[in-house]
C-alpha positions in Angstrom: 2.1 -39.4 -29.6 0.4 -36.4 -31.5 -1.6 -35.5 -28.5 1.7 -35.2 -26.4 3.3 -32.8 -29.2 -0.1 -31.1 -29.0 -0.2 -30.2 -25.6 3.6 -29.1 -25.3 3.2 -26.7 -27.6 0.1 -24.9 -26.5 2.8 -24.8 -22.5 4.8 -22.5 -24.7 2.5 -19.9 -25.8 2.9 -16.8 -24.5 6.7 -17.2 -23.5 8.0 -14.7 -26.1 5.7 -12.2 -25.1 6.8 -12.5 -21.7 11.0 -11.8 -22.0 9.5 -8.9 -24.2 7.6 -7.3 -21.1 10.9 -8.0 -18.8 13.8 -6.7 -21.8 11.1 -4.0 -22.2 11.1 -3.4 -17.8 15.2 -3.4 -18.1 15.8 -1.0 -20.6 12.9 1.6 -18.8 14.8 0.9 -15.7 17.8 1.7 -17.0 16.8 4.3 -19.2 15.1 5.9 -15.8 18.7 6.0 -14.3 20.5 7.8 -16.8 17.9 10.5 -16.6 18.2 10.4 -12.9 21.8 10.4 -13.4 21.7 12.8 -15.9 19.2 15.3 -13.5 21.4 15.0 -10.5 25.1 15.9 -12.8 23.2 19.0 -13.6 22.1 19.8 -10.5 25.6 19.5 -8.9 26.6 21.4 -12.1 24.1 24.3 -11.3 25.5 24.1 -7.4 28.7 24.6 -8.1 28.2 27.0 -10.3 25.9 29.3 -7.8 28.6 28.5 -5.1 31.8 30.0 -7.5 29.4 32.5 -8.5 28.1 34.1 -4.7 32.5 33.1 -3.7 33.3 35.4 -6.0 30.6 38.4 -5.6 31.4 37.7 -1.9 35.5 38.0 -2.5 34.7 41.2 -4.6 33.1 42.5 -2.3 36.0 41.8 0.7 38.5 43.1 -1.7 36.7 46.8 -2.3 36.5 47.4 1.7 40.1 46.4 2.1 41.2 48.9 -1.3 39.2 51.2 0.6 41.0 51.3 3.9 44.1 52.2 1.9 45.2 55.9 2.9 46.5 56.1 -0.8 43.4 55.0 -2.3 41.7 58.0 -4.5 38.3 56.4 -2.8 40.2 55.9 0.6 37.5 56.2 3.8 40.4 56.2 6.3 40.2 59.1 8.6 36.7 59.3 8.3 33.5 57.4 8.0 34.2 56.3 11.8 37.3 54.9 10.6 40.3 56.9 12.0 43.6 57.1 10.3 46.0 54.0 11.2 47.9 54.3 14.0 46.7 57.4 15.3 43.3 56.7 17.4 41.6 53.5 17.5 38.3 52.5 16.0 36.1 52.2 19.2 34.9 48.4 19.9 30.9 50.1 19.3 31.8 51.7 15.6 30.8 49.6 12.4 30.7 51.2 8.9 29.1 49.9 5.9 29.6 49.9 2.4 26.5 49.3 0.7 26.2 48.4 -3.2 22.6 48.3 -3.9 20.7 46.7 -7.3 19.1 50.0 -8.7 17.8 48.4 -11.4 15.6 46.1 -8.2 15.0 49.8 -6.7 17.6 48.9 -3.8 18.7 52.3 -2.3 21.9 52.8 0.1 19.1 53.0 2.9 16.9 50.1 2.1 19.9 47.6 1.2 20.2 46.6 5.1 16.5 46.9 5.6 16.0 44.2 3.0 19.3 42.1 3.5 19.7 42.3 7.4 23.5 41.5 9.0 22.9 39.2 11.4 26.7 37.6 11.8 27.8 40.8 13.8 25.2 40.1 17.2 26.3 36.8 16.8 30.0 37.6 16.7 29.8 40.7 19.5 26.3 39.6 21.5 23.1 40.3 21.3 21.7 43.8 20.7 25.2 45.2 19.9 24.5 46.2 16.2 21.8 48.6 17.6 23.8 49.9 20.2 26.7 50.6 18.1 28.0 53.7 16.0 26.8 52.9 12.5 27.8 53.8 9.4 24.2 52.7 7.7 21.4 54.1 9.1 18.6 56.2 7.2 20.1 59.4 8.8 23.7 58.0 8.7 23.5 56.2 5.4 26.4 53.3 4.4 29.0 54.4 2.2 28.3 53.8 -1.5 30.0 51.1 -3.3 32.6 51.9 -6.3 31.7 48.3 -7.9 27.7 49.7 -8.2 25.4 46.7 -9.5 23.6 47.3 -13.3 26.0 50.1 -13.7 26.0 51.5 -17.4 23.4 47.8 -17.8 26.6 46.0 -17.1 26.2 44.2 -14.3 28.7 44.1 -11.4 29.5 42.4 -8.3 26.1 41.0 -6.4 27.6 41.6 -2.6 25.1 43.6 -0.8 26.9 45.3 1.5 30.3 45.3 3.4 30.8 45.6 7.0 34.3 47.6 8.7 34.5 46.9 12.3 37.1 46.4 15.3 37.5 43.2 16.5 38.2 42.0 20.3 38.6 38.7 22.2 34.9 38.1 22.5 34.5 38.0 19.1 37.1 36.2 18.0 36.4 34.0 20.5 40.2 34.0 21.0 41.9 34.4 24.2 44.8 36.7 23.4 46.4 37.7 26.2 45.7 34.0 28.4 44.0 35.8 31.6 41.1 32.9 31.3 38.6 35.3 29.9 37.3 36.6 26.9 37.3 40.6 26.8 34.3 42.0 24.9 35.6 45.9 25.7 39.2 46.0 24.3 40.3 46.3 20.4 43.2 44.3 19.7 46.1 45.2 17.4 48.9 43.6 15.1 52.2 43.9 16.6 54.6 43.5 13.9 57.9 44.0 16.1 57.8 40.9 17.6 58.7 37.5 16.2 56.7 36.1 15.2 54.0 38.5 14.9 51.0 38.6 18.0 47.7 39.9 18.8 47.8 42.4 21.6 45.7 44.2 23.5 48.2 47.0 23.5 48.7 49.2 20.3 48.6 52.5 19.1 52.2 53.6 19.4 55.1 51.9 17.5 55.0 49.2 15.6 51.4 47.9 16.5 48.4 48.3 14.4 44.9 48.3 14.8 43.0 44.3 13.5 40.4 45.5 11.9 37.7 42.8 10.2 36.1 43.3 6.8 33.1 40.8 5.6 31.3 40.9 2.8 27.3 39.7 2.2 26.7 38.5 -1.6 22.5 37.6 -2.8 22.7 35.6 -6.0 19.4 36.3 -8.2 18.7 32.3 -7.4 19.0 33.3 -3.4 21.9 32.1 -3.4 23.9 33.5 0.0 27.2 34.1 0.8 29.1 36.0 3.9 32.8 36.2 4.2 35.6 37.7 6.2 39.1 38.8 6.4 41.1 40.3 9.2 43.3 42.8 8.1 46.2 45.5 9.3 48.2 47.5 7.6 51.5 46.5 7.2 54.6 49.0 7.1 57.8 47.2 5.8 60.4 50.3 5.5 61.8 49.9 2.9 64.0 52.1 1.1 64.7 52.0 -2.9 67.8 53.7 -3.5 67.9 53.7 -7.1 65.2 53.6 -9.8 65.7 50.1 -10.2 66.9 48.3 -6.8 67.9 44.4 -7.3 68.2 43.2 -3.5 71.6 41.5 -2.4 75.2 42.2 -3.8 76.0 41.9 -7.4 80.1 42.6 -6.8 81.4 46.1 -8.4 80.1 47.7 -11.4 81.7 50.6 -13.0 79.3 52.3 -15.4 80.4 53.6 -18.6 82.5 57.3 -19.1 81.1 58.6 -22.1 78.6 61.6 -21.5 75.6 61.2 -18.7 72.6 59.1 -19.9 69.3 61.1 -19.9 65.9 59.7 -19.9 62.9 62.3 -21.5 60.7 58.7 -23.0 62.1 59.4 -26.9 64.3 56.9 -28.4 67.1 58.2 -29.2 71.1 57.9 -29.2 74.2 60.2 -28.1 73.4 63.4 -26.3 69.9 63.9 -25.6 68.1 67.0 -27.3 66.2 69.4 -25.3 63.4 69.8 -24.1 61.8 72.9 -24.8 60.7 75.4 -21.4 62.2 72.6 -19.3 65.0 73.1 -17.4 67.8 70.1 -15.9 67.8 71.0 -12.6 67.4 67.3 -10.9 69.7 65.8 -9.1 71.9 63.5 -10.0 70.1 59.7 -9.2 71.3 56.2 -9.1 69.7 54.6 -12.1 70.4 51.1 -10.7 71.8 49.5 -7.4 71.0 47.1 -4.6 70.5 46.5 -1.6 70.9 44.2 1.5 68.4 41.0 2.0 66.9 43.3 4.7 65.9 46.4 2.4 66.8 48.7 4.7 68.7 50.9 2.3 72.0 49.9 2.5 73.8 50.0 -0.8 77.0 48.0 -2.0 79.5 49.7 -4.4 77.2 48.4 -7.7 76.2 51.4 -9.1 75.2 53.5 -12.5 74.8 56.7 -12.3 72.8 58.3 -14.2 70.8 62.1 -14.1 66.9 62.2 -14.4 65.1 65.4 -15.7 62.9 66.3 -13.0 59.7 64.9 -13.1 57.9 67.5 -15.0 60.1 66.7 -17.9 59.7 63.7 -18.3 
């Protein structure tokens, strides 16, 4: 009977060690996926973050060609730069212009930017070999234009697009058959024609109410490499409207009849009862609607919901 005892008990040596090894195995297994876990959360972390970061220096850069082709802009480029006013000529199909916003700090330069950051999107968008054949607004003796946004400016830095590309646009490109003939032109600019509804491409513009399509995109280099190209299409876009009061509330508002005491003035002091003078300033402005409205359509038409009030002129203000 001792023997029996004996013999049991030297089976079970061992056995403790054992679910040691194996609770031991678990907890490094799972230990190893929370690290892996952990790893792969910050890599999506860093991702993302690259991805908002190029979107962004990308969108910048979109958004300073398309300031730029304002006529109104101080920094305009319109009616120059290859880039003729809005509907007055149209930018040929063969005319690109860059705007080029080097790293200084990296000794980028407005004519080694493209060297070292080449566009390739346009050759794919317009064929093969038609960036070197085109009129270009980047080349060493025609240099791109230089950005407002510069990179490292003051040691702030600024937006990381490398440059931004200002070019016509045509069927071929767009790979959009615009006027259904079967084909896709390569030759012919298309425009915006804003009289018809709703609004279509054409391939005829200039005159009227049609504008030129132009397309703006925008190449942003993260420090990381990280790469991102963008576009827009954009036109300008006349509405016509006409304000005819300094403060114009669209639709009717019934009558108004505004009070009878003396004429408001506005000079910017606070104030009450007849304005004082201003001194070497004389109140020669007409007399201006201070507030009215107009019809849904903006077109100018006024209802009978008016104050009238007289403005100094505007340099006495």
């Amino acid at each position: 009977m001792k023997n029996t005892l004996r013999k049991r008990s030297n089976a079970q040596k061992g056995v403790a060690l054992l679910v040691a090894m194996i609770t031991l195995l678990l907890i490094s297994g799972v230990a190893v996926a929370m690290i892996v876990a952990s790893g792969a959360e910050s890599s999506i972390n860093g991702n993302y973050r690259s991805s908002s970061s190029a979107y962004y220096a990308s969108l910048a850069g979109l958004e300073e060609g398309r300031g730029r082709l304002l006529p109104g802009s101080p920094y305009t480029i319109v009616g120059g730069n290859g880039i003729p006013a809005f509907n007055t000529v149209a930018m040929p199909v063969n005319q690109v212009t860059y705007i080029a916003n080097p790293d200084t700090v990296a000794g980028e330069t407005l004519t080694t930017v493209l060297n070292t950051y080449p566009d390739n999107q346009y050759d794919l968008e317009f064929g093969g070999g038609r960036l070197a054949a085109a009129a270009t607004a980047g080349t060493v003796s025609n240099p791109p234009i230089p950005s407002r946004a510069s990179t490292n400016a003051a040691g702030i830095p600024g937006p990381m697009y490398k440059w931004v590309r200002i070019n016509p646009v045509t069927e071929f490109s767009m790979k959009m058959d615009v006027d259904n003939n079967g084909s896709l032109d390569p030759n012919n600019v298309l425009y915006y024609e804003t009289a018809n509804t709703p609004p279509t491409l054409t391939q005829n513009g200039g005159t009227g109410t049609a504008f030129q399509v132009l397309e703006v995109t925008a190449f942003a280099v993260l420090p990381n490499g990280t790469q991102k190209l963008m576009q827009y299409l954009v036109t300008p876009q006349v509405f016509g409207l006409n304000f005819p009061s300094a403060l114009t509330l669209a639709g009717t508002v019934g009558t108004y009849v505004g009070a009878s005491s003396n004429p408001y003035k506005m000079n910017g002091a606070d104030g009450s009862g007849n304005p004082p003078a201003v001194p070497g300033c004389a109140n020669n402005a007409p007399t201006v609607d201070a507030i009215g409205v107009s019809a849904a359509s903006m077109s100018g038409k006024r209802s009978s919901a008016f104050a009238n009030t007289t403005f100094w002129p505007a340099n006495c203000k």
